[in-house]
N, C-alpha and C positions, 0 to 999 in steps of 0.2 A: 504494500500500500504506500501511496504517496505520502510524503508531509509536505503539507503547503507553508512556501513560508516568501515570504517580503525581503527585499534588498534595499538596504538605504547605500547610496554610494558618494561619498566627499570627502573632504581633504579635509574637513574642520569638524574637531572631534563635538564642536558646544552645538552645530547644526545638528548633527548625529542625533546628539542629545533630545535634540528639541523636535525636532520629527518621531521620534518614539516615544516621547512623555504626548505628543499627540495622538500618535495611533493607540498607545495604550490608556489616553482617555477614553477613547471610542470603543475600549473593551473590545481591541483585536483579536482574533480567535488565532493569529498566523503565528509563528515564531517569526522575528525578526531577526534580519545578518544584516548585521553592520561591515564597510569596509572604507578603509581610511585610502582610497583611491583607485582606481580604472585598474590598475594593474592588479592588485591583491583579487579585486573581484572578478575579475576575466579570467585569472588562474583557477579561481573556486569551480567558475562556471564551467571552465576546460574541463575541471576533472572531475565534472559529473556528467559529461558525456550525454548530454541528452536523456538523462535518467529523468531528473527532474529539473522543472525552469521553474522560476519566481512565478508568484502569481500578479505579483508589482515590484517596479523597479522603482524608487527614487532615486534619481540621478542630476546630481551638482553637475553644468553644463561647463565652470568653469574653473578646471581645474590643472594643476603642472603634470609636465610629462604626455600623460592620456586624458582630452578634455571628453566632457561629455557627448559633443558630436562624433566622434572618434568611436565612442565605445557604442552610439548606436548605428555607426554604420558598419562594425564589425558584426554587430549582433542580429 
């Protein structure tokens, strides 16, 4: 069986933050992954192989190294 769970992805750990004190207002049923930028999280994704995908991504559009256009035209 799947586990559905949510991606938050940016470079700024206080956003991070603040986007899950959001969802977890709303008594989110998902597990949330946090990742501190494009690359950490493109690795995770790599290595689940299409087992399972996010059921949402938040994604910081401007970020160093990998921005977030970048990671949605990979994806």
């Amino acid at each position: 069986m799947k586990n559905d769970y949510l991606m938050i992805i940016d470079n700024d750990a206080k956003d991070i933050e603040l986007a899950k004190l959001a969802l977890n207002a709303n008594q989110s049923s998902f597990e949330i992954k946090t990742f501190l930028g494009a690359d950490e999280a493109l690795d995770f994704l790599y290595s689940q192989s299409g087992k399972n995908f996010p059921k949402l991504i938040l994604l910081d559009l401007k970020m160093p190294k990998i921005d977030g256009i970048q990671v949605l035209k990979i994806l």
